[in-house]
TORKOL-4160 file (C-alpha; in steps of 0.2 Angstrom, whole numbers, padded with zeros to 4 digits, m for minus):
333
<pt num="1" X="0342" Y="0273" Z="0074"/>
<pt num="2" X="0334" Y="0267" Z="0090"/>
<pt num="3" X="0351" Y="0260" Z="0097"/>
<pt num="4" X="0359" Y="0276" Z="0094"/>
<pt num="5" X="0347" Y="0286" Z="0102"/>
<pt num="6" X="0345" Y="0274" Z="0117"/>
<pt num="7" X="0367" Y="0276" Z="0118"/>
<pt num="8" X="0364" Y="0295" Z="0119"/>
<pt num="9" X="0351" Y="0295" Z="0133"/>
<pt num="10" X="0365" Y="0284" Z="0142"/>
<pt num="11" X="0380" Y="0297" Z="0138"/>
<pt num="12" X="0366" Y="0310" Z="0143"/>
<pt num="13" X="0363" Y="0303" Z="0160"/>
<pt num="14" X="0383" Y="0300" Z="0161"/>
<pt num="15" X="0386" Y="0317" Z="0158"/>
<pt num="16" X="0374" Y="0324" Z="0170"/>
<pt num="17" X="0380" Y="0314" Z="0183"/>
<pt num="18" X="0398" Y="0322" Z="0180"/>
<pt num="19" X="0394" Y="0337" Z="0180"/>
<pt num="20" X="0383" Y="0335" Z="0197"/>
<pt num="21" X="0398" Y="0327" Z="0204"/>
<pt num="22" X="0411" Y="0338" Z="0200"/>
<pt num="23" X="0402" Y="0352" Z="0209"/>
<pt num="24" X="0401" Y="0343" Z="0223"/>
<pt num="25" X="0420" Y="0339" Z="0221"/>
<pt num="26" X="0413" Y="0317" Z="0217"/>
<pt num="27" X="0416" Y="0318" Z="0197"/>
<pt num="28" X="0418" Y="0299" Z="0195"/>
<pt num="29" X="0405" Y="0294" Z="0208"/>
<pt num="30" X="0393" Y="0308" Z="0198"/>
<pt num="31" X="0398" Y="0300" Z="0181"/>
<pt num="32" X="0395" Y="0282" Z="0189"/>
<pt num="33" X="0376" Y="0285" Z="0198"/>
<pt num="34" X="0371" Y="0293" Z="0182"/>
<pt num="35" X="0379" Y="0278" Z="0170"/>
<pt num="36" X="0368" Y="0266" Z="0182"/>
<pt num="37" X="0353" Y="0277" Z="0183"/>
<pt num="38" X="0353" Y="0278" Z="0164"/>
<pt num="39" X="0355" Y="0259" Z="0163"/>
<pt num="40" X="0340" Y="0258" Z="0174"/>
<pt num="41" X="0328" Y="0269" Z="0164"/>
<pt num="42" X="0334" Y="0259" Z="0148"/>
<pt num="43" X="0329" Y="0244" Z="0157"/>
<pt num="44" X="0311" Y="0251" Z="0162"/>
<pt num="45" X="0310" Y="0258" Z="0144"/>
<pt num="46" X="0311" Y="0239" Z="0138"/>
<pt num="47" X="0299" Y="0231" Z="0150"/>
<pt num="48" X="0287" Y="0246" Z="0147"/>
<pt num="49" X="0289" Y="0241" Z="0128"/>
<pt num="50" X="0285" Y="0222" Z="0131"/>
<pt num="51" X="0271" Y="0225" Z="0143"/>
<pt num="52" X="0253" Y="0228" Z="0140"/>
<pt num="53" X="0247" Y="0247" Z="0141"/>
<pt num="54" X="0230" Y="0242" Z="0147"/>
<pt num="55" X="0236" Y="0229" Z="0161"/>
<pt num="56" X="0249" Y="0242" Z="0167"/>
<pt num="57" X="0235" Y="0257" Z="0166"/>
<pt num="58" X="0224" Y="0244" Z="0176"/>
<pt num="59" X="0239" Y="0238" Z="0190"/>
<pt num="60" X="0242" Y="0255" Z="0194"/>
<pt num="61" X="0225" Y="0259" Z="0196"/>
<pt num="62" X="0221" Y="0243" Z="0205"/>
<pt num="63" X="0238" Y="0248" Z="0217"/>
<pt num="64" X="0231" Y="0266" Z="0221"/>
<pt num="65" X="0212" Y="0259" Z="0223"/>
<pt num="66" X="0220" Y="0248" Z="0237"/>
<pt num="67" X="0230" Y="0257" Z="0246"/>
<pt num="68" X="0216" Y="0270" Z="0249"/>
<pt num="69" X="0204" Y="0255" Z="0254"/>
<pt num="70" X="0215" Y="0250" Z="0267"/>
<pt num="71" X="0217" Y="0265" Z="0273"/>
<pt num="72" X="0198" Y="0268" Z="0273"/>
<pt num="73" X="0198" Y="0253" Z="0283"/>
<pt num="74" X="0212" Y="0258" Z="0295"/>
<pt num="75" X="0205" Y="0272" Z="0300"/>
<pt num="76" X="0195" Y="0267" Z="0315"/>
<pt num="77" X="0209" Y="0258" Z="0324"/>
<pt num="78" X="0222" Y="0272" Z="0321"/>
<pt num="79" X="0222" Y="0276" Z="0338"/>
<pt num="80" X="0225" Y="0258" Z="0342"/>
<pt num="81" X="0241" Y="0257" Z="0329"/>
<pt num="82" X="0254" Y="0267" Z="0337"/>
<pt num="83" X="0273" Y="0264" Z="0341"/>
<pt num="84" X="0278" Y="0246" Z="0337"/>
<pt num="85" X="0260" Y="0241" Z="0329"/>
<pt num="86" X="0264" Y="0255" Z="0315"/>
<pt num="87" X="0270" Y="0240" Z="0306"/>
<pt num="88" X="0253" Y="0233" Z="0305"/>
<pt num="89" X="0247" Y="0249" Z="0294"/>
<pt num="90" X="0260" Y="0245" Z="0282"/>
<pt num="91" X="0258" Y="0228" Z="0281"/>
<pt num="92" X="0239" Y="0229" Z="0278"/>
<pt num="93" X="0241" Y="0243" Z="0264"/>
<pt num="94" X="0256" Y="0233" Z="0256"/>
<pt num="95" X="0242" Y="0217" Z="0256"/>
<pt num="96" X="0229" Y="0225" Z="0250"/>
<pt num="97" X="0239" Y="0237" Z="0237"/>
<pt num="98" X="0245" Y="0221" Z="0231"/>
<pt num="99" X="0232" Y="0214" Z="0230"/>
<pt num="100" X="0223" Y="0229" Z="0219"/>
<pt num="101" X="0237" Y="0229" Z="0210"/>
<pt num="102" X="0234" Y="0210" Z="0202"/>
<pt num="103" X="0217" Y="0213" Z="0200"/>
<pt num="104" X="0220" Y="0228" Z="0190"/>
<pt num="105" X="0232" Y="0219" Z="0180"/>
<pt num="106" X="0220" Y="0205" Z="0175"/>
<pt num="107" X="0203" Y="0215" Z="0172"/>
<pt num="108" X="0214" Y="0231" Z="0164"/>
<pt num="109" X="0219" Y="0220" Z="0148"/>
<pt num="110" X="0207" Y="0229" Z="0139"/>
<pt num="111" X="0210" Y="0246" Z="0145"/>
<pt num="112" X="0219" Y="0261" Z="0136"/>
<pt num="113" X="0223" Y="0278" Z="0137"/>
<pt num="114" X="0211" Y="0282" Z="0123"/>
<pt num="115" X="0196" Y="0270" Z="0131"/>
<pt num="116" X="0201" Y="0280" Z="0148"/>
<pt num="117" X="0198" Y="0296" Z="0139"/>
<pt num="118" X="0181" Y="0289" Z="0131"/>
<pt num="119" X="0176" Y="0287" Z="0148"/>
<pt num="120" X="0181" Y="0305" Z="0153"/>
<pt num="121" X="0170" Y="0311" Z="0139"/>
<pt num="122" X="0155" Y="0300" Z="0145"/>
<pt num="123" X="0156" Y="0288" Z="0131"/>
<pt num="124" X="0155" Y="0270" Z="0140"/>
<pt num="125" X="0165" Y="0256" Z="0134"/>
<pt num="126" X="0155" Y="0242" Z="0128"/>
<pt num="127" X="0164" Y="0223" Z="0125"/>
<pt num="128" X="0160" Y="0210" Z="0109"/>
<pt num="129" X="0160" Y="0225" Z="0097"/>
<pt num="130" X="0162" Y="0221" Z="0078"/>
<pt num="131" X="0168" Y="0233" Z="0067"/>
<pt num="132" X="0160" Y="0232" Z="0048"/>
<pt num="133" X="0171" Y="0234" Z="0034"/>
<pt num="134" X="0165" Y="0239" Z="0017"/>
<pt num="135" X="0165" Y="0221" Z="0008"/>
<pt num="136" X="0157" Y="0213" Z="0022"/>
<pt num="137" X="0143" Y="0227" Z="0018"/>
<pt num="138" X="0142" Y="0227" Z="0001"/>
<pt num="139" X="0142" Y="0207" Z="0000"/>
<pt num="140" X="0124" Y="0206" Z="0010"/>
<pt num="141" X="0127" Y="0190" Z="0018"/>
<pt num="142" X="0131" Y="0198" Z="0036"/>
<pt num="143" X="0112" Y="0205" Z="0038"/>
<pt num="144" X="0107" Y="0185" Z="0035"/>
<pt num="145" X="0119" Y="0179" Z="0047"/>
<pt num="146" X="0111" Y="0193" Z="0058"/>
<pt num="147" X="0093" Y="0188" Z="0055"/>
<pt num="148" X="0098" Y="0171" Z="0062"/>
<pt num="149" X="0102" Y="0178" Z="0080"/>
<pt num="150" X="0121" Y="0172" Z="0079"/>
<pt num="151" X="0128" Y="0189" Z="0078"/>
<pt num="152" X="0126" Y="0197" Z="0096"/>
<pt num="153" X="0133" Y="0213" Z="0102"/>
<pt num="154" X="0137" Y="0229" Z="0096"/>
<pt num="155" X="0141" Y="0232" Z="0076"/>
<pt num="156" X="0150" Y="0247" Z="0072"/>
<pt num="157" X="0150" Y="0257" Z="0056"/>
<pt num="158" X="0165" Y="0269" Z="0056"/>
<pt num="159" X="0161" Y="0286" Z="0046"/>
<pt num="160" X="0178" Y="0283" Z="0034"/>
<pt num="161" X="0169" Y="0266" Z="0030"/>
<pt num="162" X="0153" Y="0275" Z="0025"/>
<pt num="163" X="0162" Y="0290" Z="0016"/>
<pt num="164" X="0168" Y="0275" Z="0005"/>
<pt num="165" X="0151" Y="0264" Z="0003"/>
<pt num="166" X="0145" Y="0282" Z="m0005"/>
<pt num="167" X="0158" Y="0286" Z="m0013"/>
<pt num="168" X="0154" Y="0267" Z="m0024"/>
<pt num="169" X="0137" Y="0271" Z="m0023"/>
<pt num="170" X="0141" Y="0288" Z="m0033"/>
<pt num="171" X="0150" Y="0280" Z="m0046"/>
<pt num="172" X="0150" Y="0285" Z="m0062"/>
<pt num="173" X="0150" Y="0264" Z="m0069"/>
<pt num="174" X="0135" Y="0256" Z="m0067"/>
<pt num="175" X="0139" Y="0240" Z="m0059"/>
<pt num="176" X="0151" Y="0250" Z="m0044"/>
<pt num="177" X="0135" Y="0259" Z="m0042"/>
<pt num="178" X="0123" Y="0245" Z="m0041"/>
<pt num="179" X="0135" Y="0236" Z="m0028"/>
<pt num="180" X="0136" Y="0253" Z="m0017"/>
<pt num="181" X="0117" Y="0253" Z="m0015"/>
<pt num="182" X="0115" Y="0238" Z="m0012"/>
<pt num="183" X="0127" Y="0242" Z="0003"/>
<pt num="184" X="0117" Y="0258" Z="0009"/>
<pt num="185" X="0101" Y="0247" Z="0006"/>
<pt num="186" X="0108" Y="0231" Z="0018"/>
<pt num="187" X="0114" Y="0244" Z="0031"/>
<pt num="188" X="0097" Y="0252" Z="0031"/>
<pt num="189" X="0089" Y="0232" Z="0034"/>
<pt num="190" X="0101" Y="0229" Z="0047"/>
<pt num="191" X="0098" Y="0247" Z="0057"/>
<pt num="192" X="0079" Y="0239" Z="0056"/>
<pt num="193" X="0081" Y="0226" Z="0066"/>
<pt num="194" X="0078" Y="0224" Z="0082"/>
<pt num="195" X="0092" Y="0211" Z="0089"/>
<pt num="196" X="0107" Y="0222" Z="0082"/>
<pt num="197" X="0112" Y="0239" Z="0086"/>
<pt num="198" X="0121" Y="0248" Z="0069"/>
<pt num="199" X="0132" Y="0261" Z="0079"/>
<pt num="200" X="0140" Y="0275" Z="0065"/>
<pt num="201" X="0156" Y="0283" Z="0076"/>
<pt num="202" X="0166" Y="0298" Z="0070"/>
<pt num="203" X="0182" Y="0291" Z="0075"/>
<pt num="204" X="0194" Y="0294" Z="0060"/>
<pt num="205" X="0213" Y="0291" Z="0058"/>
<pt num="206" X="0219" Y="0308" Z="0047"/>
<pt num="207" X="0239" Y="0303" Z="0049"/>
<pt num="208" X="0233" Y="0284" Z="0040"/>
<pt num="209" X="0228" Y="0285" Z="0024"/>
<pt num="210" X="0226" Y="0268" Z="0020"/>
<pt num="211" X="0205" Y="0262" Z="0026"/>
<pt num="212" X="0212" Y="0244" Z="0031"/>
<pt num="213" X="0226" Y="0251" Z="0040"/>
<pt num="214" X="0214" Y="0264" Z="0049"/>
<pt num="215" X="0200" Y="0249" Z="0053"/>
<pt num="216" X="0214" Y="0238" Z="0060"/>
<pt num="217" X="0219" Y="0254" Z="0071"/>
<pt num="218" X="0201" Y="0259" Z="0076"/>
<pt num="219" X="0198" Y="0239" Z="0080"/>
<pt num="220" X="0214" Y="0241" Z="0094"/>
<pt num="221" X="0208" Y="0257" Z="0100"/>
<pt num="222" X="0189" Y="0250" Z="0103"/>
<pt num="223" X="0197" Y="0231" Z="0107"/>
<pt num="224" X="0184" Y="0226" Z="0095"/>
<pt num="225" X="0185" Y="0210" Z="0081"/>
<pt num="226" X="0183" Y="0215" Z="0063"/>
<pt num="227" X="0171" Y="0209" Z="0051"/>
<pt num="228" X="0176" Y="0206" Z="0035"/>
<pt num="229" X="0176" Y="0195" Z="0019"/>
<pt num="230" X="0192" Y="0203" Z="0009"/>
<pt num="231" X="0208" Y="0191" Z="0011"/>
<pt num="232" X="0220" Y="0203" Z="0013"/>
<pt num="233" X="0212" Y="0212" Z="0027"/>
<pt num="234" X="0210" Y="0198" Z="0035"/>
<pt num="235" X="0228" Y="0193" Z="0035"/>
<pt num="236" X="0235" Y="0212" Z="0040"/>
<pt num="237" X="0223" Y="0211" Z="0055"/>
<pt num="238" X="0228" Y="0194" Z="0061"/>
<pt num="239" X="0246" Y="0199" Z="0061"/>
<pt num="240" X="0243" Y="0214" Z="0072"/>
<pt num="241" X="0235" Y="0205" Z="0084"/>
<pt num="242" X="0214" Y="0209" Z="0079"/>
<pt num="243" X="0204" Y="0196" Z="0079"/>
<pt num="244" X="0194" Y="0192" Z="0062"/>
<pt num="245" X="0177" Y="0186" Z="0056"/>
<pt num="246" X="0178" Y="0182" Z="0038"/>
<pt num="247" X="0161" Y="0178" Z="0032"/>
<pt num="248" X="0170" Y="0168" Z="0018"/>
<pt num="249" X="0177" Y="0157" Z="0032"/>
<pt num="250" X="0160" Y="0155" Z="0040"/>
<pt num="251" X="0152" Y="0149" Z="0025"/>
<pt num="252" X="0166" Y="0136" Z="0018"/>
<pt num="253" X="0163" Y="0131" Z="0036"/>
<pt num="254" X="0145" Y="0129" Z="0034"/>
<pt num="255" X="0144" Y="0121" Z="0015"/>
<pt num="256" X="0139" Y="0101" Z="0016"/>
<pt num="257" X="0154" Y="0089" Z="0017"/>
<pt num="258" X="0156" Y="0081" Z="0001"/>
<pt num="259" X="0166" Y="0062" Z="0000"/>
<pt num="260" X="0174" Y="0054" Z="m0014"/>
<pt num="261" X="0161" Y="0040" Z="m0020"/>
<pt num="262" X="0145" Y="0049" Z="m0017"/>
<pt num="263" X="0133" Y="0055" Z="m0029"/>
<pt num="264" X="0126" Y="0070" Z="m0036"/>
<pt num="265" X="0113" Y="0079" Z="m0047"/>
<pt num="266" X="0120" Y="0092" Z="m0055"/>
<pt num="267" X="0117" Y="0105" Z="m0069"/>
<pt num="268" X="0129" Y="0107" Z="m0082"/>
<pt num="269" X="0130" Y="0126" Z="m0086"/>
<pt num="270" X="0146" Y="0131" Z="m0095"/>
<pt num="271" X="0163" Y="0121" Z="m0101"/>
<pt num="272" X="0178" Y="0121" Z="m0092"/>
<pt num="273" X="0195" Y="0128" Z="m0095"/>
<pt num="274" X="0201" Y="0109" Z="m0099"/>
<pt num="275" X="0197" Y="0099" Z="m0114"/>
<pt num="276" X="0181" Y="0090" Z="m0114"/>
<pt num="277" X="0176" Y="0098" Z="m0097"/>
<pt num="278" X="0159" Y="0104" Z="m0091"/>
<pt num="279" X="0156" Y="0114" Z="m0077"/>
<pt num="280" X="0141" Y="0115" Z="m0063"/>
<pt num="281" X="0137" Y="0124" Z="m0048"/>
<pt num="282" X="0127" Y="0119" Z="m0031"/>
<pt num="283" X="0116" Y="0130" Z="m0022"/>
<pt num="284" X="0128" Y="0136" Z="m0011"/>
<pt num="285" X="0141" Y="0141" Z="m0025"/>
<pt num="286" X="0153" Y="0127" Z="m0025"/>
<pt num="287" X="0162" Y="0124" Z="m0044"/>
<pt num="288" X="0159" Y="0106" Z="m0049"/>
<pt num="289" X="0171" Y="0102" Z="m0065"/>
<pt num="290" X="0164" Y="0087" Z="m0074"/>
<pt num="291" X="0174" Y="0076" Z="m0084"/>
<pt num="292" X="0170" Y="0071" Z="m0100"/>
<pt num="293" X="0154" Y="0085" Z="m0098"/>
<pt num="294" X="0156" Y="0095" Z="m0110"/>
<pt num="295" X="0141" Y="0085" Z="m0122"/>
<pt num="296" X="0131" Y="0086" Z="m0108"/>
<pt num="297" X="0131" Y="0108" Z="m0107"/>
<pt num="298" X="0113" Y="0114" Z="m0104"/>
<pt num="299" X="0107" Y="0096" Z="m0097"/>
<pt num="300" X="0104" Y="0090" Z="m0079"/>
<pt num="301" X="0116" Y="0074" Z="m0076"/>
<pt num="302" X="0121" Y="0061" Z="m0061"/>
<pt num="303" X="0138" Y="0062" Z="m0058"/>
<pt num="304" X="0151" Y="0053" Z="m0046"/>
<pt num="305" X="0163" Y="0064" Z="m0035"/>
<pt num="306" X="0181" Y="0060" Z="m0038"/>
<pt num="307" X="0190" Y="0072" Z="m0027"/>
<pt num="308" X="0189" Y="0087" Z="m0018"/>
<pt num="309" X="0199" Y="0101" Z="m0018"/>
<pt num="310" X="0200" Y="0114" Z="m0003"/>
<pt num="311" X="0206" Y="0132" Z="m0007"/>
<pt num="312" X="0208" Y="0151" Z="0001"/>
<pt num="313" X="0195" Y="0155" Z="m0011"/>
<pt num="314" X="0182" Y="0140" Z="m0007"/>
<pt num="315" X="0180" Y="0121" Z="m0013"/>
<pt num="316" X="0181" Y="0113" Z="m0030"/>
<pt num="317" X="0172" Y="0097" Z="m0031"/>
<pt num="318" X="0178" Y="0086" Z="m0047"/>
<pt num="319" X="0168" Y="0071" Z="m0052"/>
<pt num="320" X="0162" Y="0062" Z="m0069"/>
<pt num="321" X="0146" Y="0056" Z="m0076"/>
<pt num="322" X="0139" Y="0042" Z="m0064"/>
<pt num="323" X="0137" Y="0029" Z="m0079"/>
<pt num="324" X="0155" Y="0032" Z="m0084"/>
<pt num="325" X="0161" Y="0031" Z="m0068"/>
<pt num="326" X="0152" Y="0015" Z="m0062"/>
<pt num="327" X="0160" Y="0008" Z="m0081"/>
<pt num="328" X="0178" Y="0011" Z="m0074"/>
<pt num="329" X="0172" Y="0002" Z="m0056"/>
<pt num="330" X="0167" Y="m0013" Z="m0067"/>
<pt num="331" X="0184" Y="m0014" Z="m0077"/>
<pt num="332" X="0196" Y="m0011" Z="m0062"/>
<pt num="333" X="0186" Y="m0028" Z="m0056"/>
């Protein structure tokens, strides 16, 4: 569809150019200037497509900025630049529109005609902002992380995320209930303290109906990283180009590394989905399936780590019963 439209915009410019021409009795060279200056706006169209809206915004604001500077600065010698030093005034604004020009390019990254317009209305554009969405809420763990001073900046609480937290926390089951007020309850603690500023913005998306879809569009608006713990979120985001901050990720990162050989003391709670299996749990969560445990349910044991198995979802330590294991060593030898 796009190519066909682009191929009409050409016969459009074609057209116009012959019809321009024939008036003036130049139908060909019409039909020519306009097939060359539809190739050239097809070509800007391309480049405008590839290049980044907030470093052009920010060039061309850099390029006007310099241009009147050096006028400014010009201004007390212009009876001095006359006749063959006229070249001086256009050299000195070429240099320092130039010049404006790069600089807007490499500070303007961040800029877009919606952060531009914030500005217009007063609201000032603020950098590290995280956006919260509804797990990470929900979950709890982000107002620890907060309480230990390494979340900084400014955390932001779009009104379609909080629609949703009350719209759990009016559900009619029980348990969706429970986890919504928990949510109200964690953003309460977090609007409490006094290293974190909880900012609740009216920015909505009505044509996107989808809330991931509209956090990932409010996050490119505000140029701000999402926080999160769902998976699929975090993938969408990191496709489009917005940075992530899984809390999931954080703590896999943070749990204890855990070698074959060593030993543990573990309680075994349940049994496993494998014959003769027992399963424990660490403090921080991590699954331990014990071999040959299943005798051992209700009882704290010594076992011997095996392997360690890595998933999206978190780590599974295996292992067996330390005295079984040592029984194996002494056989292999």
């Amino acid at each position: 569809m796009l190519k066909i439209l682009k191929i009409l915009v050409l016969f459009a410019f074609v057209g116009g150019g012959y019809q321009v021409g024939s008036y003036y009795g130049y139908a060909l060279t019409g039909g020519a200037i306009g097939l060359f200056l539809g190739i050239i706006t097809l070509l800007f169209n391309s480049l405008f497509e590839r290049v980044n809206t907030g470093r052009f915004i920010g060039a061309f604001i850099g390029l006007l900025l310099g241009i009147l500077f050096a006028r400014l600065l010009l201004v007390p010698f212009s009876s001095l630049i006359t006749g063959s030093l006229e070249i001086i005034n256009y050299a000195v604004k070429a240099l320092f529109g130039y010049g404006g020009m790069l600089i807007g390019a490499s500070r303007g990254k961040n800029l877009s005609v919606s952060g531009i317009l914030r500005l217009l209305k007063g609201q000032a554009l603020e950098s590290n902002q995280k956006i919260l969405d509804t797990s990470v809420i929900i979950d709890g763990r982000i107002a620890d992380v907060c309480e230990t001073g390494f979340i900084e900046g400014t955390l932001i609480v779009p009104q379609f995320i909080l629609q949703e937290l009350q719209h759990v926390a009016d559900s009619s089951d029980s348990l969706r209930r429970a986890r919504g007020r928990r949510g109200l309850d964690v953003l309460h603690r977090m609007q409490k303290m006094s290293g974190i500023t909880v900012k609740i913005i009216e920015e909505d998306f009505p044509k996107i109906k989808e809330v991931d879809a509209k956090l990932v569009a409010l996050a490119k608006m505000l140029d701000a990283k999402i926080l999160t713990n769902d998976f699929n979120l975090n993938k969408v985001a990191q496709l489009q180009g917005v940075v992530v901050l899984n809390i999931n990720e954080l703590a896999n990162a943070l749990k204890p590394v855990v070698l074959p050989g060593e030993s543990m003391r573990v309680f075994v709670l349940k049994e496993g989905k494998e014959h003769n299996q027992g399963v424990a749990y660490l403090d921080d969560g991590t699954m331990v399936v014990v071999e040959n445990g299943r005798r051992f349910i209700g009882k704290n044991i010594d076992v011997s780590v095996t392997s360690v198995l890595q998933t999206t979802a978190g780590r599974m330590i295996f292992s067996r019963p330390k005295n079984e294991h040592e029984r194996e060593d002494v056989r292999s030898h």
